[in-house]
C-alpha positions as CSV (number, residue, x, y, z in Angstrom):
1,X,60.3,59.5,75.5
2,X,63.0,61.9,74.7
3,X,64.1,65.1,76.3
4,X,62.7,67.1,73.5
5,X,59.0,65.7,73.5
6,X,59.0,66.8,77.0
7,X,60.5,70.2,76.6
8,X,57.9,73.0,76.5
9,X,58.5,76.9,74.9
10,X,59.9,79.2,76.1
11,X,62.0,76.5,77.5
12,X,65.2,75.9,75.5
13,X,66.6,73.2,78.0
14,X,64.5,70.5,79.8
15,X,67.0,71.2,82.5
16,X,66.0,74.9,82.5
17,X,62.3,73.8,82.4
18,X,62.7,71.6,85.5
19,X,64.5,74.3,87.0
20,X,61.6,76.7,86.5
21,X,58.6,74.0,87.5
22,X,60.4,73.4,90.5
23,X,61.2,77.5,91.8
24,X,57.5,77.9,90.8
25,X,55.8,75.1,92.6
26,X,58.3,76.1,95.5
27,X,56.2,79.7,95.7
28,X,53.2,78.4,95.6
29,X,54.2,76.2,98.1
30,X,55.4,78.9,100.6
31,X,52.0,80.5,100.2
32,X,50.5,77.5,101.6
33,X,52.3,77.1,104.6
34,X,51.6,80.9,104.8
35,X,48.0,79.9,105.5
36,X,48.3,76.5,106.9
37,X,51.0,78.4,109.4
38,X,48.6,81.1,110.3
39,X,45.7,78.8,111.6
40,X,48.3,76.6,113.4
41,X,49.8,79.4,115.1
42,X,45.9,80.8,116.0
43,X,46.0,77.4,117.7
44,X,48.5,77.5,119.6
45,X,47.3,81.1,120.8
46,X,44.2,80.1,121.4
47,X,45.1,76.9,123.1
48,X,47.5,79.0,125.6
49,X,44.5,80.1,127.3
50,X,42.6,77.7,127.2
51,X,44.6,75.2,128.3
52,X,42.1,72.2,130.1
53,X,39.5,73.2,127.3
54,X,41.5,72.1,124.5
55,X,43.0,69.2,126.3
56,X,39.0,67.5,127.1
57,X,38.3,68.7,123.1
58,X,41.2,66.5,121.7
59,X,40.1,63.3,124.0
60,X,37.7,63.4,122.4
61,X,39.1,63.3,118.5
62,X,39.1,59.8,116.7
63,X,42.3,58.6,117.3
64,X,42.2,55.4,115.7
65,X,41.4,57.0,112.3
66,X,43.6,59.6,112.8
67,X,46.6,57.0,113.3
68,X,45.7,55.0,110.4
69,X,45.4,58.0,107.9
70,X,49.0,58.9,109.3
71,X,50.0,55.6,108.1
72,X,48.1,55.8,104.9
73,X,49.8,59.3,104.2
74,X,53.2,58.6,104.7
75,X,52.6,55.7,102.4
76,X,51.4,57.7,99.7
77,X,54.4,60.2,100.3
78,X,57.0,56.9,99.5
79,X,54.7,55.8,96.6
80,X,55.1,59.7,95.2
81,X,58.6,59.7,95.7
82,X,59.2,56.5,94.0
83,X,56.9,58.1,91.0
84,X,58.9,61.4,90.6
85,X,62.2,59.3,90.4
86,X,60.5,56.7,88.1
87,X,59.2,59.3,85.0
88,X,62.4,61.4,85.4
89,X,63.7,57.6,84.8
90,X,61.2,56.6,82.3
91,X,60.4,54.0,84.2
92,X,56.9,53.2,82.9
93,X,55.7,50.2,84.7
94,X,57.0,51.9,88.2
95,X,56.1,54.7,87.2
96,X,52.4,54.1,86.8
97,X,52.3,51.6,89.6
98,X,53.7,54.1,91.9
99,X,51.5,56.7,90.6
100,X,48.0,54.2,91.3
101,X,49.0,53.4,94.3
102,X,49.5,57.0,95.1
103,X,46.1,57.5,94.3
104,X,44.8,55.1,95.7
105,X,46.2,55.6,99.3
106,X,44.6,59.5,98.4
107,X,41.5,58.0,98.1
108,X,41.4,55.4,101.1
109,X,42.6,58.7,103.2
110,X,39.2,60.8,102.3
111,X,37.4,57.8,102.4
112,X,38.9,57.5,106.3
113,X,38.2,61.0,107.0
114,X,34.8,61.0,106.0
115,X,34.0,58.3,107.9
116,X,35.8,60.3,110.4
117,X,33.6,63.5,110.5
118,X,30.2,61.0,110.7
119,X,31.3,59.9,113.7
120,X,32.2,63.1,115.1
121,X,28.8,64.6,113.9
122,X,26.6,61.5,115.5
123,X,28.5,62.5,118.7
124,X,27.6,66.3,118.2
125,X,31.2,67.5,117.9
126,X,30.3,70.6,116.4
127,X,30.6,74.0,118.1
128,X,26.7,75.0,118.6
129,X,23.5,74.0,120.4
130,X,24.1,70.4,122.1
131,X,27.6,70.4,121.8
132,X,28.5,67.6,124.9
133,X,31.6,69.3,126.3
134,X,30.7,72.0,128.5
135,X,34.8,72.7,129.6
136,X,35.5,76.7,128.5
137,X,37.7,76.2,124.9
138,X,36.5,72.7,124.0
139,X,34.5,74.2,121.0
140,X,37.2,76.2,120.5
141,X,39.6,73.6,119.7
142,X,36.8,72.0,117.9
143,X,36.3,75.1,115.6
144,X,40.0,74.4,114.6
145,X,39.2,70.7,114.1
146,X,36.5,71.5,111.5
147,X,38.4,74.3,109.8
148,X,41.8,72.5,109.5
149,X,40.9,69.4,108.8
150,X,38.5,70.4,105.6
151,X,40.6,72.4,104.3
152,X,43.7,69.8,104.5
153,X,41.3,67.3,102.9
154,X,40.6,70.1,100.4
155,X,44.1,70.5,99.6
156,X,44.1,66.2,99.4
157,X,41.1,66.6,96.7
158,X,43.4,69.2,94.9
159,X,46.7,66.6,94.7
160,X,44.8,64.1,93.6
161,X,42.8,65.4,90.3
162,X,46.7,67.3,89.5
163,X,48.3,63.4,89.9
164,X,45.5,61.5,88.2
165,X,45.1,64.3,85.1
166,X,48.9,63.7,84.9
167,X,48.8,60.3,85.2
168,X,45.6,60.1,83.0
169,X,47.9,62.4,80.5
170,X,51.1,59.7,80.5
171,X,49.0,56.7,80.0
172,X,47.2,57.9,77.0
173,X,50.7,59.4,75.1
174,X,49.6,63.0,75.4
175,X,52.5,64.0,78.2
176,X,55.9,62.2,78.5
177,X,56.9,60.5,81.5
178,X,60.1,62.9,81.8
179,X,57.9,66.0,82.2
180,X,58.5,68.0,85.2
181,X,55.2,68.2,86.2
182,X,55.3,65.1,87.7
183,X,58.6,66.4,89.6
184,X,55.8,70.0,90.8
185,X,53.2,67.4,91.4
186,X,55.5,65.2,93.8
187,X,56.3,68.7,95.8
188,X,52.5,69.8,96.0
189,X,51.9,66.2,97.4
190,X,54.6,66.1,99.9
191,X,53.2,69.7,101.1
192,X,49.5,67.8,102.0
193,X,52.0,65.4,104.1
194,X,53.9,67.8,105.7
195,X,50.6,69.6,106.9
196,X,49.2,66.5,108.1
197,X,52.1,65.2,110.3
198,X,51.7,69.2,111.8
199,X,48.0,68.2,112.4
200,X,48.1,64.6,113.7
201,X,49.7,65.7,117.4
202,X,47.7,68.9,117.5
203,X,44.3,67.6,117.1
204,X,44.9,64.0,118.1
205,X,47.7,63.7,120.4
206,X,47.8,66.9,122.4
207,X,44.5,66.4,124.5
208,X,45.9,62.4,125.5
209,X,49.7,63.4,126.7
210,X,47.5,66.0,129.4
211,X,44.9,64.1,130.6
């Protein structure tokens, strides 16, 4: 595909359009890590005094999943990586193999973290009647748990329609491989691993390295 296919108006370069994809995903971006910031700074207040409470809360997480999903999302962030420089490339084959697998590994992540939350709620991890830890800020840290980790996997759900529309888009001739929304749609993915490598001490590590 040439240059021009990709180019979109106002645009007069594709250089100039990349430049503008990128500064505007770049925004959006900061007003993520705006909210994402916020919680995980309410946690770390909130942990402060509450010390022991959040400390028996996070033995109590699903490390094993939470370990694997690490694994699976810094997988996916190579895969996207290799995708963004593969359509700038026009590197078809890579380019879509890179882009399944991203998906893939997306999918094998919710999959993880829905298995995840079943066990959690079989055990009665929720803040509320029956919850099993009686320590003062367990179901506080808990309240984190099922507000952060949602929302991350919300954010997941959100990076993987944008890739597979894009992908779904490529494959059927009706966006070029050179367009820069691949290039946004790399950054929005790289944000959901960013968050997550935030998260994975915090909720899963945090409550071990104290006990």
């Amino acid at each position: 595909m040439s240059g021009g296919e990709a180019l979109r108006e106002p645009w007069e370069s594709l250089r100039r359009q990349r430049e503008a994809a990128g500064f505007g995903m770049w925004l959006f971006l900061n007003s993520e890590a705006l909210l994402f910031g916020a919680l995980i700074s309410a946690f770390f207040a909130t942990r402060f005094f509450h010390p022991q409470g959040f400390a028996a809360g996070g033995r109590e997480a699903e490390i094993v999943y939470g370990t694997v999903n690490t694994l699976v999302l810094l997988t996916s962030s190579l895969t996207m990586a290799m995708a963004s420089f593969a359509t700038r490339a026009e590197l078809r084959r890579v380019s879509f193999w890179s882009l399944g697998l991203t998906l893939a590994l997306g999918v094998v992540f919710l999959g993880l973290k829905i298995m995840e939350w079943r066990s959690d709620l079989e055990k009665n991890m929720f803040p509320g009647p029956g919850f099993p830890i009686e320590q003062p800020g367990a179901a506080l840290f808990w309240g984190f748990y099922w507000a952060l980790t949602p929302l991350h996997a919300l954010h997941m759900i959100g990076g993987l329609s944008t890739v597979g529309f894009l992908t779904w888009q490529a494959a059927r001739g009706k966006r070029p491989l050179r367009s820069p929304a691949f290039e946004a749609a790399g950054l929005y993915w790289h944000l959901i691993d960013v968050v997550w490598i935030f998260l994975y001490p915090l909720i899963y590590l945090q409550g071990r390295a104290s006990s």
